[in-house]
C-alpha positions as a printed NumPy array, in Angstrom:
array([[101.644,  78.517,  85.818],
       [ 99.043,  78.221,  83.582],
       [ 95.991,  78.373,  85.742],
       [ 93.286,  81.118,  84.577],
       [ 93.226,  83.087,  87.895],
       [ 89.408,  84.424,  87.249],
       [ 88.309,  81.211,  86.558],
       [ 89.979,  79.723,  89.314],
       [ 88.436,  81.741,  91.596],
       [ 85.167,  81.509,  90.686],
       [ 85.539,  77.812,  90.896],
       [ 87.239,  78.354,  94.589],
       [ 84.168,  80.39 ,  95.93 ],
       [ 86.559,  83.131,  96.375],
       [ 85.543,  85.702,  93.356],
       [ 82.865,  87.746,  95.443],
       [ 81.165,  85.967,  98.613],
       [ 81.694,  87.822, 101.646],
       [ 84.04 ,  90.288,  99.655],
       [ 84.425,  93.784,  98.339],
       [ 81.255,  94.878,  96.162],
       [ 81.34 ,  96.146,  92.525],
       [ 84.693,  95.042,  91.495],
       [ 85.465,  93.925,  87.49 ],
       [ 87.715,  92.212,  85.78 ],
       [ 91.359,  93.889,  85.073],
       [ 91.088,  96.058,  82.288],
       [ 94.884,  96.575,  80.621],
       [ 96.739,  99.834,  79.74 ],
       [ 94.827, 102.398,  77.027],
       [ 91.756, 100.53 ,  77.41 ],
       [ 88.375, 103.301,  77.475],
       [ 85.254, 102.549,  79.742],
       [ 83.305, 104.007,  76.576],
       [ 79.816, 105.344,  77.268],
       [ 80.51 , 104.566,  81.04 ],
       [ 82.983, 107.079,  82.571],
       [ 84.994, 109.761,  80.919],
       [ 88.268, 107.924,  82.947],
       [ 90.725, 105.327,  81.193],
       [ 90.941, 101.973,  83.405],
       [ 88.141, 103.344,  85.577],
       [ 87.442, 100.258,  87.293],
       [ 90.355, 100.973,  88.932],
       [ 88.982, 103.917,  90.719],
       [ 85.786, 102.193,  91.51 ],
       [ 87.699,  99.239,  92.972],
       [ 89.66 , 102.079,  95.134],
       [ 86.214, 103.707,  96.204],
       [ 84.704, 100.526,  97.65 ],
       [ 84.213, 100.61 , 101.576],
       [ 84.83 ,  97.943, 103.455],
       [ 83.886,  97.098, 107.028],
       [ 87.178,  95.69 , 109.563],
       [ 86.085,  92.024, 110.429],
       [ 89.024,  91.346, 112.913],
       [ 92.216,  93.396, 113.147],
       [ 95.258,  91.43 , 111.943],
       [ 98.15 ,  94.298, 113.236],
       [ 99.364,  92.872, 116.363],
       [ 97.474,  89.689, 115.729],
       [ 99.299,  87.061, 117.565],
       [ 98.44 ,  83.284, 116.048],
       [ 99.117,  80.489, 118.288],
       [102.497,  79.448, 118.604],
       [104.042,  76.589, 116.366],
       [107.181,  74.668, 117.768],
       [107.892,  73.42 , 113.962],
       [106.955,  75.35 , 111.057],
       [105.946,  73.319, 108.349],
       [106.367,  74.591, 105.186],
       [104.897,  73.994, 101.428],
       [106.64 ,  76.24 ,  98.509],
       [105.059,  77.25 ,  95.678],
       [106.951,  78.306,  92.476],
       [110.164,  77.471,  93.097],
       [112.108,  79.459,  89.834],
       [115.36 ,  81.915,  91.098],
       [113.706,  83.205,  94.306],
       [111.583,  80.209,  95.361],
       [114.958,  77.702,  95.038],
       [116.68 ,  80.127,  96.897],
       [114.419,  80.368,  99.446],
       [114.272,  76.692,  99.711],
       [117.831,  76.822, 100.564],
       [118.298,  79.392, 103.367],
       [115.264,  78.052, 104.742],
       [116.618,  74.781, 105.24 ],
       [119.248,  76.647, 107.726],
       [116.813,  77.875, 110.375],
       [115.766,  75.389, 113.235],
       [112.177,  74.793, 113.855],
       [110.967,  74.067, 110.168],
       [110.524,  71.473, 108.137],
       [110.085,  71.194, 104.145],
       [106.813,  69.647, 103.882],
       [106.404,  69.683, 100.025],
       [107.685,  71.789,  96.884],
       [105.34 ,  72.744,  94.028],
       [106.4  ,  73.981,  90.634],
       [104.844,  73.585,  86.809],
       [108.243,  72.709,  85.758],
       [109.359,  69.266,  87.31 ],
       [113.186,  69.983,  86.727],
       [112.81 ,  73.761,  88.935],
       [110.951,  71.199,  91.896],
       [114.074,  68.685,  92.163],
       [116.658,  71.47 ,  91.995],
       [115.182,  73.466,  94.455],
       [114.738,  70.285,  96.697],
       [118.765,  69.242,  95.761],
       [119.055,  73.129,  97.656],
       [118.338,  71.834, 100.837],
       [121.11 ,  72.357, 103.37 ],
       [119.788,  70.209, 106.52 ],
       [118.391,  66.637, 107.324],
       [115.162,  65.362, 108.155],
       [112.717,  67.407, 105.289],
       [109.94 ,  65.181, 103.759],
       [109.372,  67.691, 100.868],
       [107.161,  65.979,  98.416],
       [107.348,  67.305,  95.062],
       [104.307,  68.213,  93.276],
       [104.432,  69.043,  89.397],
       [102.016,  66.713,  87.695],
       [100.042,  69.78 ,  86.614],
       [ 99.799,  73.39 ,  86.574],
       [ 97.144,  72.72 ,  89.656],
       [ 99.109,  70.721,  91.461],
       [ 99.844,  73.757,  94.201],
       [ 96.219,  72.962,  95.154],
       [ 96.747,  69.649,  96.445],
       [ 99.967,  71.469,  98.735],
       [ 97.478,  73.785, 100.258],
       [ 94.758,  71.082, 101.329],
       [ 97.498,  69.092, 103.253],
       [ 96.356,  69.149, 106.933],
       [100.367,  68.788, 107.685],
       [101.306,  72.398, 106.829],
       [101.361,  75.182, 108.384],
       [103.013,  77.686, 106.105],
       [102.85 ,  78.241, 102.231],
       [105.536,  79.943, 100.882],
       [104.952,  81.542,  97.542],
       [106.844,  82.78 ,  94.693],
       [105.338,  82.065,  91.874],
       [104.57 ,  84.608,  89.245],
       [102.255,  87.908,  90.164],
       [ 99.164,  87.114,  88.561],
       [ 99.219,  83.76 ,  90.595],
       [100.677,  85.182,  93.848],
       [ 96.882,  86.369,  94.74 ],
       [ 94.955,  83.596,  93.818],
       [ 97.455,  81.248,  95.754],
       [ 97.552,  83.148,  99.042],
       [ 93.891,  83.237,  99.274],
       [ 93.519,  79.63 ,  98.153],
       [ 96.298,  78.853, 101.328],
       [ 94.132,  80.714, 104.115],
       [ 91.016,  79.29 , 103.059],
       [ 92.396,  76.216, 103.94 ],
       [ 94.051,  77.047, 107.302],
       [ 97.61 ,  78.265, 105.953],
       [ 99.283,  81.015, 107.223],
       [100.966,  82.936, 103.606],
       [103.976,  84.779, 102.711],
       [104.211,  86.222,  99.15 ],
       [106.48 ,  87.218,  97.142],
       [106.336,  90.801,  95.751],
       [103.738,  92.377,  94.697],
       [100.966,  90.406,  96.483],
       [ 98.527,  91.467,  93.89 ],
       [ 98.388,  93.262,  90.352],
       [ 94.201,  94.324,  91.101],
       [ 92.754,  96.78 ,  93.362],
       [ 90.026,  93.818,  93.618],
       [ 92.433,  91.151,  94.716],
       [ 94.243,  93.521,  97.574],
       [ 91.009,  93.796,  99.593],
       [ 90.164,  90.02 ,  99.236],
       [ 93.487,  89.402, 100.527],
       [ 92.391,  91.542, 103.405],
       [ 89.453,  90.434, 104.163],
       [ 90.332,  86.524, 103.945],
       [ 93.496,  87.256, 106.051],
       [ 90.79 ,  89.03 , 108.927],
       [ 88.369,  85.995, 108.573],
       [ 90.457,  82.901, 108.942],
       [ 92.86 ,  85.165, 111.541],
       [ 95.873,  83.454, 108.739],
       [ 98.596,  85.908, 108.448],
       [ 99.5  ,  87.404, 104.796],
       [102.952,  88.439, 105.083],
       [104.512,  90.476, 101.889],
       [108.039,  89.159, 101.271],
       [109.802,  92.658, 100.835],
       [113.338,  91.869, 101.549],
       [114.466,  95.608, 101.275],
       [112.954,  95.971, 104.66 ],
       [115.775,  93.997, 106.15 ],
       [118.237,  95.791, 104.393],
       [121.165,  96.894, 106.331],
       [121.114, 100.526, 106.249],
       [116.957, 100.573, 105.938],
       [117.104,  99.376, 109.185],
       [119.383, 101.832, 110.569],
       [117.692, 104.73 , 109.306],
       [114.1  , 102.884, 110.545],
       [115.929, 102.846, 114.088],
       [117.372, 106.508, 113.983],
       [113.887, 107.594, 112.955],
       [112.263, 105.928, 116.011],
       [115.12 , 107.435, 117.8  ],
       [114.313, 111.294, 116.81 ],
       [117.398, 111.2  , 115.116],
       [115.973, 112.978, 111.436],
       [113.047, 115.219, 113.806],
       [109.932, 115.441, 111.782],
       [109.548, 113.183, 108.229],
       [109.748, 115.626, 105.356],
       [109.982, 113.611, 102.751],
       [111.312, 110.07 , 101.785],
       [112.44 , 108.636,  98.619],
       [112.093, 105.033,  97.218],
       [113.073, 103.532,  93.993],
       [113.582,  99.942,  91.891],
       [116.109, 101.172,  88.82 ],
       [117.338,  97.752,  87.368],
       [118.179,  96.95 ,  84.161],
       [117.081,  93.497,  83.733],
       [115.794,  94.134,  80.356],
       [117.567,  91.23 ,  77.903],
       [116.009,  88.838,  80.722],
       [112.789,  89.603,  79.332],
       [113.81 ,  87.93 ,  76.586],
       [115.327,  84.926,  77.979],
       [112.914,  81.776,  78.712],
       [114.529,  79.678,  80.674],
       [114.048,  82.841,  83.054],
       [110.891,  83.657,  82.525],
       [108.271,  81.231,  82.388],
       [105.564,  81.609,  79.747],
       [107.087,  85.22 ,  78.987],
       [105.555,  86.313,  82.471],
       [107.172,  89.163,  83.102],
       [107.357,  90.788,  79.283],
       [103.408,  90.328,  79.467],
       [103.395,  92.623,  82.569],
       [105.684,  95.18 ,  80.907],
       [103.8  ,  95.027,  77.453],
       [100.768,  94.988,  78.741],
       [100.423,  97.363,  82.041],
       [101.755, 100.713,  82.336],
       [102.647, 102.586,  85.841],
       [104.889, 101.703,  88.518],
       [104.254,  97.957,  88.521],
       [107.262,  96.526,  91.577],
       [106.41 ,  99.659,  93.808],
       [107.396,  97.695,  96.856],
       [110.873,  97.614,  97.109],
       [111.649, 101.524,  97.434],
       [108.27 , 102.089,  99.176],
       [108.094,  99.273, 101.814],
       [111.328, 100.751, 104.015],
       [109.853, 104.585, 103.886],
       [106.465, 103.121, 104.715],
       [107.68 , 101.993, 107.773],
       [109.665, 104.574, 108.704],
       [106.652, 106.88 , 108.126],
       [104.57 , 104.232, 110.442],
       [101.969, 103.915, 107.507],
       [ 99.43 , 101.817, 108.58 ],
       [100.66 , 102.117, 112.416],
       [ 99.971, 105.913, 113.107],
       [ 99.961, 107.26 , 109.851],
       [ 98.626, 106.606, 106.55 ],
       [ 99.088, 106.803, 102.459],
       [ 95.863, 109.113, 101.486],
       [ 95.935, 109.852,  97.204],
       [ 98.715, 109.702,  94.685],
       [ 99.781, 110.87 ,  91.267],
       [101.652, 109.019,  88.006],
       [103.416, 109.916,  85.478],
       [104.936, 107.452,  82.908],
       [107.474, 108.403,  79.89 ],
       [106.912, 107.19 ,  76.808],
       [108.552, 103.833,  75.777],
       [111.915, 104.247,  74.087],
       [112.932, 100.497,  74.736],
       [111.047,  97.661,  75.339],
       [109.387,  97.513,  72.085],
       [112.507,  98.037,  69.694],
       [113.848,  95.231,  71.758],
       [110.806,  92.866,  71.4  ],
       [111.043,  93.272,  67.609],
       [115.057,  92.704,  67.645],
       [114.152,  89.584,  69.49 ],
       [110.938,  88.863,  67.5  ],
       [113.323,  88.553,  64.492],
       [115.013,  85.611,  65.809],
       [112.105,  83.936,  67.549],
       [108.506,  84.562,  65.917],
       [106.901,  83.947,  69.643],
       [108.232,  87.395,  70.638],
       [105.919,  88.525,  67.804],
       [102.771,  88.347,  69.494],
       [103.764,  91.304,  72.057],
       [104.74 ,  93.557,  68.615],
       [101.214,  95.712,  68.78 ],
       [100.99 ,  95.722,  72.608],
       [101.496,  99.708,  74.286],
       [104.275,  99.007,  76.418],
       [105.037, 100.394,  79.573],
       [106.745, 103.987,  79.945],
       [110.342, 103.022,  80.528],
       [110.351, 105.342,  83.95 ],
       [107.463, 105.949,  86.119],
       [107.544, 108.209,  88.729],
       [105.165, 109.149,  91.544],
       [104.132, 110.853,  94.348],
       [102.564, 110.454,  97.368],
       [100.617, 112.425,  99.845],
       [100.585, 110.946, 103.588],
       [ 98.032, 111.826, 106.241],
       [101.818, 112.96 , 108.742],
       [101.922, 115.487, 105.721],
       [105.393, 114.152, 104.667],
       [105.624, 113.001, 101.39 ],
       [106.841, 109.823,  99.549],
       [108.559, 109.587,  95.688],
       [108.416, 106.56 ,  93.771],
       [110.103, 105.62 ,  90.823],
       [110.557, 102.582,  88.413],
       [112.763, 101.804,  85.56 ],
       [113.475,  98.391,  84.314],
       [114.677,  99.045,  80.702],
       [117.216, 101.839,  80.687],
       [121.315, 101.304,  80.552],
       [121.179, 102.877,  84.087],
       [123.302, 101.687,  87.194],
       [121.095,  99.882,  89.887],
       [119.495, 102.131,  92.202],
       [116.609, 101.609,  94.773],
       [117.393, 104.826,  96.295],
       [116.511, 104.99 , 100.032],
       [116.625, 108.686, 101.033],
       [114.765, 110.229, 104.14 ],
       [114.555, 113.944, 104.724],
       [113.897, 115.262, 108.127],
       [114.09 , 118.511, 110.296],
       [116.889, 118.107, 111.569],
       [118.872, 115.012, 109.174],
       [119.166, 113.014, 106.108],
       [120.054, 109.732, 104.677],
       [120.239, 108.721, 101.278],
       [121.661, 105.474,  99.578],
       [122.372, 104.865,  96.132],
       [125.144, 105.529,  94.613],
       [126.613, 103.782,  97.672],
       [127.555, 103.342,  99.802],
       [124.997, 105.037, 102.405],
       [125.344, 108.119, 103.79 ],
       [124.359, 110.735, 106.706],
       [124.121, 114.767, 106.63 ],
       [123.268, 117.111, 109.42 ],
       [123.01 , 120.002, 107.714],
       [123.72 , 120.979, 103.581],
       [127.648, 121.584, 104.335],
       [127.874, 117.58 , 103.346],
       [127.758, 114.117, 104.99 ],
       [129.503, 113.181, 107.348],
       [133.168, 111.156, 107.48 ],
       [133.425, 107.537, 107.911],
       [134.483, 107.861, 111.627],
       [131.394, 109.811, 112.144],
       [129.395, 107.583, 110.606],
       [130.657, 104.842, 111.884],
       [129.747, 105.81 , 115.476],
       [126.092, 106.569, 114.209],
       [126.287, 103.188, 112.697],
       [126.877, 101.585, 116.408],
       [124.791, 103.925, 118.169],
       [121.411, 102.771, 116.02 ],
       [122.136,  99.36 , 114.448],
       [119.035,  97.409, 115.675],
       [119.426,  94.835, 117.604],
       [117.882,  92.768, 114.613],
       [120.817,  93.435, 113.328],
       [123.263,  92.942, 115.761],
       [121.485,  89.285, 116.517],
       [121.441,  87.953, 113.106],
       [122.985,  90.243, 110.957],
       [127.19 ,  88.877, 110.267],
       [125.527,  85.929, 109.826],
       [122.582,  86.805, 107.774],
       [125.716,  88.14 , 105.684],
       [127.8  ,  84.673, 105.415],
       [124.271,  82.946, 104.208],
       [123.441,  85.908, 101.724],
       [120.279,  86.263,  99.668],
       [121.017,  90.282,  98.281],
       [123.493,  90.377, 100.603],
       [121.899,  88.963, 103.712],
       [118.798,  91.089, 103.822],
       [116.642,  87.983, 102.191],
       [117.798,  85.802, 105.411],
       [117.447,  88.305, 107.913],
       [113.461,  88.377, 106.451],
       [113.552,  84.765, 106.322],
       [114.624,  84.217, 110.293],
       [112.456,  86.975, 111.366],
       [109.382,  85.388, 109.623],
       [109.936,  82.   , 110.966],
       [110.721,  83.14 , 114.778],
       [107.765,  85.424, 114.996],
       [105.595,  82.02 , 113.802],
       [107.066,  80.069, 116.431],
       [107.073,  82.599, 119.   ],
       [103.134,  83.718, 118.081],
       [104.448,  87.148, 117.649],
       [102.773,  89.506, 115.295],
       [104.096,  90.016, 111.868],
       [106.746,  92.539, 110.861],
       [104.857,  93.195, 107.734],
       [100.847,  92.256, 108.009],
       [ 98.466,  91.702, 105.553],
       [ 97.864,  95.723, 105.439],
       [101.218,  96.552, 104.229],
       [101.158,  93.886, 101.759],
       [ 97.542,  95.116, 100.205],
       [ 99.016,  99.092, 100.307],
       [102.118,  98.705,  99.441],
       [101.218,  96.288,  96.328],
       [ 97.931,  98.992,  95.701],
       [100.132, 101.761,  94.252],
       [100.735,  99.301,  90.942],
       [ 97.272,  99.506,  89.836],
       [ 96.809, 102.512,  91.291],
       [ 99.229, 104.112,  89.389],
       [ 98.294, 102.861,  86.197],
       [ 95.234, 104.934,  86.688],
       [ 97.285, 107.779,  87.36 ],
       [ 99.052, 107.582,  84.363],
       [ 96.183, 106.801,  81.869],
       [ 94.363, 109.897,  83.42 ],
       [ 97.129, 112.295,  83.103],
       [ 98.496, 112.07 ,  86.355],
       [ 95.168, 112.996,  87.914],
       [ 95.087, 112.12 ,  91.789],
       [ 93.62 , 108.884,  92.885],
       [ 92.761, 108.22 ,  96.367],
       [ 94.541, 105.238,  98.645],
       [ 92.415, 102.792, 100.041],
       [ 92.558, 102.365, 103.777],
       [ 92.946,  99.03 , 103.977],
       [ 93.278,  98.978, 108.027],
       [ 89.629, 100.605, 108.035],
       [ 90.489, 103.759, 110.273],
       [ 92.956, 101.426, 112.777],
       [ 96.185, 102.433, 111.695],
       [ 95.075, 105.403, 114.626],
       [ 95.856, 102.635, 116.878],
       [ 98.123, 100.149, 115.659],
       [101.222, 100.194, 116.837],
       [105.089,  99.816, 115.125],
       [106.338,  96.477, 114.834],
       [109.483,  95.04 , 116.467],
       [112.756,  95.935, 115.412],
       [114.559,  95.509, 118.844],
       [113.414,  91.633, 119.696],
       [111.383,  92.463, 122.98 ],
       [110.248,  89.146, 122.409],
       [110.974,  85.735, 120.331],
       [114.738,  85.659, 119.132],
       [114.485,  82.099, 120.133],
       [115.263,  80.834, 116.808],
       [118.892,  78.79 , 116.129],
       [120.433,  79.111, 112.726],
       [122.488,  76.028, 110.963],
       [125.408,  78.147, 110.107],
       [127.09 ,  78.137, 106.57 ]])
């Protein structure tokens, strides 16, 4: 979508009353704060060093219940369509409209729906028409998955007018727009729920459960990672509208999808509920890809051109992170190499460790190896979830990355009916999403250590772990497949 996100929230009301103090604009990769600061991209380490005063503490937050959620999508390319669709399967909702700039993406994503009875008005008469979804008094959920720099702008639009939010990953691209996420969640008590599917995955959730469980001792240190090679898609347009995702790459450089390796070790190390993320380091290669391949393409389509004198990203980031527990957390990110996928989950305790990627998972209790399938197997049985065990085979026969993207979908919709708290609150979406910015500090600084922002204020002392065993809720029917 076209929208200009400062402008539009300026226009909103929503670009500095009753917000974080001292934040700029986003400055891009290589840029110098000359005659200001002897830091590269230091309002990035400003925006980190802002306090901010808890209004209302969203962990544990439990909204009033809702018998039917309705629902308004926004962005509705690959994962917005498909979301539309496995949606459609869970009782209790009820597809109250579908936004997208592109009219054709709005009717195929409506064509998705599996089950009677949905309204869902399309809106795509202009790249603002996502506006007129959120100021419908008939909806009680907005759904977005647009692209990042609107993801932001959208959720806070949606709370300001009385919408609960889930957002696709990252949440936010700024330091800035994290803690207005925060503090607009906190004043209109509207959840802000990050959309990390890998948090559902199968054997994430198993290791979560055997870590609650004492079954790895203390938390040495976890590993996280998004390796995909998804580079030619840069390059195709039907896939990428307005070249979104190139910009980010050609135009940012650190770990900029942290979410997907770190989400599962953050709540396995209880960050946020008992423990937190306290300063990281960066450190980017150089770029032996992405800009040989945008002048190959440029070659054959002169709009490719205009990305030809950007710096690039570093085709692998890695970095580290310090936790107040002591353990540590490794993060890396590669989306232009000929490597095999890999979001490697690995957790290293006192007394066990897990690792997947190359799969399939696997289990070691002590350096003579992993252990055999029947061993496994019986771990498998002895800590599945019961998550898992409710929804899981058929979470699988749905799918969405195998059935983790339905699992996340059910689990979102049956807390809002039951007026349970979130799985994954507004806090985990701001810190989580944090490390992309904050990283590109890290790595125009030369890997100098940049402090985390607390975004829970000092309550993660309290807050306690969410929910994996369905204590409550798991009320929820599923139309099956």
């Amino acid at each position: 979508m076209k929208t200009n996100r400062r402008g539009f929230l300026k226009a909103a009301g929503l670009a500095g009353a009753g917000l974080v103090t001292g934040c700029t604009s986003t400055t891009r990769a290589g840029e110098l704060q000359e005659g200001k600061s002897a830091f590269q991209l230091d309002h990035i380490r400003k925006e980190a060093q802002n306090q901010y005063k808890q209004t209302f503490n969203m962990s544990g937050y439990c909204a009033p219940k809702l018998d039917v959620v309705r629902i308004g999508f926004l962005g509705v390319g690959s994962r917005g369509s498909a979301a539309v669709e496995r949606i459609s399967r869970i009782d209790g909702i009820s597809i109250v409209a579908i936004s997208d700039v592109q009219p054709e993406k709005a009717e195929l994503a409506k064509a998705r729906i599996k089950s009677p009875g949905h309204p869902a008005v399309l809106y795509s008469e202009n790249d603002e028409a996502w506006m007129e979804v959120c100021r419908r008094d008939d909806i009680d959920l907005i759904y977005i998955a647009s692209h990042w720099a609107m993801h932001a702008p959208m959720a806070l639009y949606a709370m300001e007018h009385g919408k609960h939010v889930a957002v696709e990953i990252p949440v936010a691209t700024t330091v800035e727009d994290c803690w207005k996420l925060v503090e607009t969640s906190e004043r209109t008590k509207k959840h802000c729920v990050i959309l990390e599917n890998c948090c559902y995955d199968f054997f994430e959730l198993l290791t979560l459960n055997m870590a609650r469980q004492g079954f790895f001792g203390d938390i040495v240190h976890c590993e996280g990672a998004y390796i995909h090679d998804i580079l030619e898609s840069f390059f195709k347009k039907e896939n990428r509208y307005n070249n979104w995702r190139l910009k980010e790459n050609a135009e940012r450089n650190g770990n900029l999808y942290p979410t997907h390796g770190l989400g599962p070790v953050c709540q396995l190390l209880n960050v946020n509920r008992g423990n937190k993320m306290m300063y990281m380091t960066s450190m980017a290669s150089a770029d032996f890809m992405l800009k040989k391949a945008t002048e190959q393409n440029a070659k054959s389509d002169p709009e490719f051109a205009q990305f030809l004198d950007n710096p690039f990203r570093g085709n692998m980031n890695t970095s580290s992170i310090m936790t107040n527990s002591g353990s540590t957390i490794m993060l890396q990110h590669d989306v232009s190499t000929p490597r095999p996928y890999s979001r490697i989950h690995l957790v290293s305790g006192t007394k066990a460790f897990a690792q997947k990627y190359p799969l399939p998972g696997k289990i070691a209790i002590g350096h003579e190896g992993f252990v055999g399938e029947e061993e496994y197997a019986k771990l498998e049985k002895q800590y599945t979830p019961a998550i898992v065990a409710k929804i899981g085979d058929l979470a699988k026969q749905i799918g969405g990355h195998g059935g983790m993207d339905f699992m996340m979908d059910w689990r979102l919709i049956d807390c809002l009916r039951n007026g349970l708290p979130m799985d994954m609150d507004v806090y985990d979406a701001a810190s989580w999403s944090v490390i992309g910015p904050l990283s590109e500090w890290s790595v125009a600084n030369r890997s100098a250590a940049i402090d985390i922002p607390d975004f829970t204020c000092g309550s993660w002392k309290t807050n306690i772990p969410h929910d994996i065993e369905l204590h409550t809720g798991n009320t929820t029917g599923v139309l099956s497949k």
